[in-house]
N, C-alpha and C positions, 0 to 999 in steps of 0.2 A: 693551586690558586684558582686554578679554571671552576668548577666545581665548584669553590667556594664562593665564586664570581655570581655561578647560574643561582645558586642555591638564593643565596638574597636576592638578587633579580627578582625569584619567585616571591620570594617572603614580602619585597614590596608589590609587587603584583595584588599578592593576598592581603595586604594592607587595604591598597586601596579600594580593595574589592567587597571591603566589606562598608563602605559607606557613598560609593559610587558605582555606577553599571560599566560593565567591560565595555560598550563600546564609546563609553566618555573619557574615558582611562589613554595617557598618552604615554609616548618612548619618555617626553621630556621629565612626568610627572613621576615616572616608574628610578630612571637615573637618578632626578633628584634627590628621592626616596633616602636611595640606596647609597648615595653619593659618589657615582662612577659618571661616565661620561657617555654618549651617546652613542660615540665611536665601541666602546663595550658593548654596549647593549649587541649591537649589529655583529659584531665579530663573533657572539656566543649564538644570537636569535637575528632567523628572518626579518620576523615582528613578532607584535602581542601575541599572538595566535599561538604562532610556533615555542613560545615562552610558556605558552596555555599547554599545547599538547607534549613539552616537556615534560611538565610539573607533574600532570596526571601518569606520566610514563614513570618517572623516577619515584614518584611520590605512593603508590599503590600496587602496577602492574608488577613491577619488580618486587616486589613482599608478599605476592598473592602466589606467584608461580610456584613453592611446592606445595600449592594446595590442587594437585592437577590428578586426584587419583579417585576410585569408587569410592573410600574409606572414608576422605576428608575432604571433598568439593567443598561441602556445606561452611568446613571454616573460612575454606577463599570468597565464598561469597556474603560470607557473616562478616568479613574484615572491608568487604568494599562498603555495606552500607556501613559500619561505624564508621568510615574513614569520610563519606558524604557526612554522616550525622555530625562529627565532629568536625568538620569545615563548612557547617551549614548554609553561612551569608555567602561564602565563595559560591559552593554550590548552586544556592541559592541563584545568585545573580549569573553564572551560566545557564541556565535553565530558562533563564528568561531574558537571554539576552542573543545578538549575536555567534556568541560560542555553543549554541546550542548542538551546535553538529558535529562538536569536536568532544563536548560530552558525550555525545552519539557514537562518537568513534572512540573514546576512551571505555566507556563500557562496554563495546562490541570486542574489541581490545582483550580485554579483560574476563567477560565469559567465554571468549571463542579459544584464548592460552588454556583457561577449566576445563573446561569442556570438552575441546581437546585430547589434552591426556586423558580426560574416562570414557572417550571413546573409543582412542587404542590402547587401553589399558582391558576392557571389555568385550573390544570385539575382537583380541588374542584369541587364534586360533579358527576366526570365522573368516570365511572368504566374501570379504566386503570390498565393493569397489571405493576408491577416497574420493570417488564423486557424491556417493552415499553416504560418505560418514561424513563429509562434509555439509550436505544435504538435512544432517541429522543436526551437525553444532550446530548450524545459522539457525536453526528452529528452535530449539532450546534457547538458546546464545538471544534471538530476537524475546521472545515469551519472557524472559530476563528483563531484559530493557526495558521492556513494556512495564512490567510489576516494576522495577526503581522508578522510574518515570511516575508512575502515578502514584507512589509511595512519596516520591519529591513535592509533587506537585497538591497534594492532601497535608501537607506539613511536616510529615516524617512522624506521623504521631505513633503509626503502630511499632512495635517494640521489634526488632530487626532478626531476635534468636526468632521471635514466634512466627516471624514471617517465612525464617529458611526452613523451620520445622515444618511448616506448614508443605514450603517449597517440595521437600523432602518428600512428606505424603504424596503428594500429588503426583510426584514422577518416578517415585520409587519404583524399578523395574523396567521401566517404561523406556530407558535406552538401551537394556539387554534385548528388550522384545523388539526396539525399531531396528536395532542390527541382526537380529535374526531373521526379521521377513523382508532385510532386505541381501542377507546371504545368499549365493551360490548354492543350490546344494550339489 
């Protein structure tokens, strides 16, 4: 029942979010919605916020994580922008609103679980310190952000496969080579 509780919580979240801005958005209007009581709301969520950084948690980061390898990053993060493109107005109005930081922090989230595994999936066998490879996600992981971010913010126009292909070229190699100059020898 809990779960089934958060789950509409969300859904009227996502309702109202797509014809109002999150920070006009109330507990009262969200319960309403959904037809629970207030007392619910608080027992599942902080606040709106925390209701926010659920939703992106259960709703994305959790379906993206076996894409955590050399072979298949490119689907985890082929899955994040459809899952933005497909919830556009929500998106949308995080973007521009308040919750901008919790988008911030959902897709840091989200490339840093990727990116992640294909760093210690790649740098097996190399003597990397985890200051380094950590060093190595945030930099990918932020260069990420940046490209959704203004992909958001230009409309979503360009088409998401041509963009990780694109992704792909561009870095191809490119974190076998940063864990090797920054290996031990």
């Amino acid at each position: 029942m809990s779960l089934m509780t958060k789950k509409e919580l969300g859904r009227s979240l996502r309702k109202l979010m797509e014809s109002k801005p999150l920070s006009k958005i109330t507990v009262k209007e969200i319960v309403t919605d959904c037809g629970v009581n207030r007392q619910t709301f608080y027992y599942h969520f902080e606040d709106i916020y925390d209701l926010l950084r659920w939703m992106y948690k259960t709703e994305i980061l959790d379906n993206v994580s076996e894409y955590k390898t050399y072979d298949n990053w490119q689907e985890g993060f082929l899955r994040v922008f459809h899952y933005i493109k497909d919830n556009r107005a929500f998106f949308d109005n995080t973007l521009r609103s308040l919750g901008r930081d919790y988008l911030d922090d959902f897709l840091y989230s989200v490339t840093v679980n990727l990116l992640s595994g294909v760093v210690d999936e790649v740098s097996s066998g190399l003597d990397v310190l985890e200051d380094d490879k950590k060093f190595i996600v945030n930099f990918y992981s932020y260069a990420f952000i940046s490209l959704v971010i203004a992909w958001m913010k230009n409309g979503m126009k360009d088409d998401p496969e041509y963009i990780v292909k694109r992704l792909h070229k561009l870095i191809e190699g490119d974190i076998e080579k940063a864990l090797k100059n920054h290996a031990k020898l």
